[in-house]
N, C-alpha and C positions, 0 to 999 in steps of 0.2 A: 879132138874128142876128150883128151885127159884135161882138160882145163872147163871143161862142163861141171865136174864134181866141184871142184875148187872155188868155183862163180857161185854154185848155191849154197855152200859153205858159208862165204861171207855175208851172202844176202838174210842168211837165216839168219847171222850173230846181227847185224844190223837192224832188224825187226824187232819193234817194240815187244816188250813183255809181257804176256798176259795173263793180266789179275784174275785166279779163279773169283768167282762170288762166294761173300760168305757167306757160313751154312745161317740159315732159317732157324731159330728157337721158336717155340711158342711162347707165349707171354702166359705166365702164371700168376699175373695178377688181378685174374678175374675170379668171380665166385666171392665167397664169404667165409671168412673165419666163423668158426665153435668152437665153444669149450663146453664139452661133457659137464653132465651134474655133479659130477667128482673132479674137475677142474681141467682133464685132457682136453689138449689143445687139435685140432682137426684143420689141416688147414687145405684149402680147395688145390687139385692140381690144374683145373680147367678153369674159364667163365663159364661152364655150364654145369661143374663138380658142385652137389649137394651134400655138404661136411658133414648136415645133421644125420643127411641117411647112412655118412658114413659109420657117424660113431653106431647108429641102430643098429644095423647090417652086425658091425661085432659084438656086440651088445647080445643080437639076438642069438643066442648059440644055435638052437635046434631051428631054427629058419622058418619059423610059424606064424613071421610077419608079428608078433608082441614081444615085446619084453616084459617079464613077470619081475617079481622082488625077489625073488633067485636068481635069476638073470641079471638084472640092475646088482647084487652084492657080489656075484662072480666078478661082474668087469670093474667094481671095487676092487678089490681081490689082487685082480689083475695089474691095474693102474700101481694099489699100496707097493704093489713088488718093485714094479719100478721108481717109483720115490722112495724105499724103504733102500738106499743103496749100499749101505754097510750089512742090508741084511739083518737088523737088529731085534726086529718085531716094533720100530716105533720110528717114525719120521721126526728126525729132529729138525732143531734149529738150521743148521748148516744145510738138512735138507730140503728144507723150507726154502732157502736164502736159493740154492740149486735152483727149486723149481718155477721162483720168482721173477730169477734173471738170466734162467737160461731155458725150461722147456715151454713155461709162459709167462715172456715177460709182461703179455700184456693185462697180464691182471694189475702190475702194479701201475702203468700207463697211465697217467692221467688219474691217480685216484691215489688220495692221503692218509686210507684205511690204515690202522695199525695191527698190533694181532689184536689188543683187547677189543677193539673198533668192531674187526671181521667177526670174533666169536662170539658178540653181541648178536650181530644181524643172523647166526645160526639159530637163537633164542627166537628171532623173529617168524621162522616156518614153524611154530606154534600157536604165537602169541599176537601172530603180524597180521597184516588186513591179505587177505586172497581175494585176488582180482585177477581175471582167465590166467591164471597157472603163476603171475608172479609175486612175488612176497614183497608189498610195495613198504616204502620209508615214508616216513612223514612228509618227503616233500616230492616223491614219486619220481626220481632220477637216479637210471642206473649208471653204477661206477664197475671199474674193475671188469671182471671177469663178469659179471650182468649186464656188458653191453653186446656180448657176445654167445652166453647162453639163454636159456629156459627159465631158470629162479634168479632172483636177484640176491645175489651171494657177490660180491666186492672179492674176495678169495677165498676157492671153496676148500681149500689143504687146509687153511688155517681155523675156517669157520666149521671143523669137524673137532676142534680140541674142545671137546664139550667139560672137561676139568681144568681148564685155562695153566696148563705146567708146560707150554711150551711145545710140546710135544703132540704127537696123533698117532695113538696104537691101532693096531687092525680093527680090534672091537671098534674102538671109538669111529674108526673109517666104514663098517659096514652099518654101523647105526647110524652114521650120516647118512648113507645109500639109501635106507630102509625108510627115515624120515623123508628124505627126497625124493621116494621114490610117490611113495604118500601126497606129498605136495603136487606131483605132478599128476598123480590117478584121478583127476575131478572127478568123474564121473562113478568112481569105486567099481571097477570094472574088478579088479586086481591085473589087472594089465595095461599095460603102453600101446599105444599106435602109433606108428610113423605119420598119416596125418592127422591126428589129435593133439602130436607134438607139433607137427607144419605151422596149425592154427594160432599157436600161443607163442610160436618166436616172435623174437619183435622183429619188428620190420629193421632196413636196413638205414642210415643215416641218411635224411637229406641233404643231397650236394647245394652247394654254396649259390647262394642268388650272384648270377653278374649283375653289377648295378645298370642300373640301365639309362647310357649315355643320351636316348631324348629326351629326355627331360632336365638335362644341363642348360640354364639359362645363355641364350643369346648374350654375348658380351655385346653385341652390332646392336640391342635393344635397349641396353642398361642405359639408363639417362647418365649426360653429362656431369661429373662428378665436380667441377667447377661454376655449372651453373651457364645458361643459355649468354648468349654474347659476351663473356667475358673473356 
């Protein structure tokens, strides 16, 4: 009987090891990037997270389903705090340079805007063509941070230094707000909707065509390339 204990002892150390499973994540690369009118970046935690309602939802302070231009220059406001990170009253250069390639880099992604370039196309929500809600370029392709919001603004931090010094003071950040906010009221409501905004996103990119391998000619068909009985 004492050699019972001892027998399953060894059996146990001789028994393969078993691999818990590893734990399960969700994938968080579904859904769609936003960047706010003021250049926040939104990014989806689900495939089925809605970024735009995310920034509306904070946006909207008193939860009345609109955003008014008190509301759109609050969550200016809000955003300037946080790119103002010295606390200065004015986003500088270095803060610029921050929020380029660290909180979105994808404004600068794929687009060769410079600052004079972006603070151009702010001149454009005046003076540009209005087509449902965006501020098209003469050749009607969006760069930068317009592949992922509402107006086509390439960089909306930079495209608010409305006195080209480099720099973007509060003032200058809520008169960007107030003008964009403008641009996006078509209808002069004086308020925002969450689906008056839905309508004028752009849509999302379309995925890449696979070529399509029937229609690769038959090599078994190609005529002799020497030429018949040679």
């Amino acid at each position: 009987m004492l050699l019972t204990p001892l027998i399953l002892a060894l059996a146990a150390a001789q028994a393969p090891a078993v691999t818990p499973p590893a734990p399960a994540y969700a994938s968080r690369r579904g859904g769609r990037l936003f960047i706010s009118p003021m250049g926040e970046p939104f990014r989806p935690s689900s495939r089925d997270d809605d970024s735009l309602a995310d920034w509306f939802r904070q946006a909207d302070r008193n939860h009345d389903n609109q955003v008014t231009l008190d509301e759109m220059q609050q969550d200016a406001d809000r955003f300037f705090a946080i790119l103002d990170g010295n606390h200065d009253g004015e986003i500088d250069p270095d803060e610029i340079s921050h929020y380029e390639n660290v909180i979105a880099p994808e404004v600068i992604s794929g687009s060769s805007y410079g600052l004079m370039e972006a603070a151009d196309s702010n001149e454009g929500l005046t003076r540009g063509h209005r087509h449902a809600g965006f501020i098209r370029g003469s050749e009607d392709q969006h760069q930068g941070a317009g592949r992922f919001g509402l107006l086509d603004l390439p960089e909306p931090v930079v495209s608010a230094d409305s006195n080209f010094n480099r720099g973007v003071s509060q003032a200058e950040f809520r008169a960007a707000a107030a003008q964009r906010f403008m641009a996006l009221d078509l209808d002069h409501h004086g308020f925002l909707t969450l689906p008056s905004l839905e309508t004028i996103r752009p849509a999302p990119p379309a995925a890449p065509k696979k070529p399509d391998r029937s229609k690769d000619p038959d090599d078994s068909a190609l005529p002799d390339p020497v030429g018949p009985g040679l």
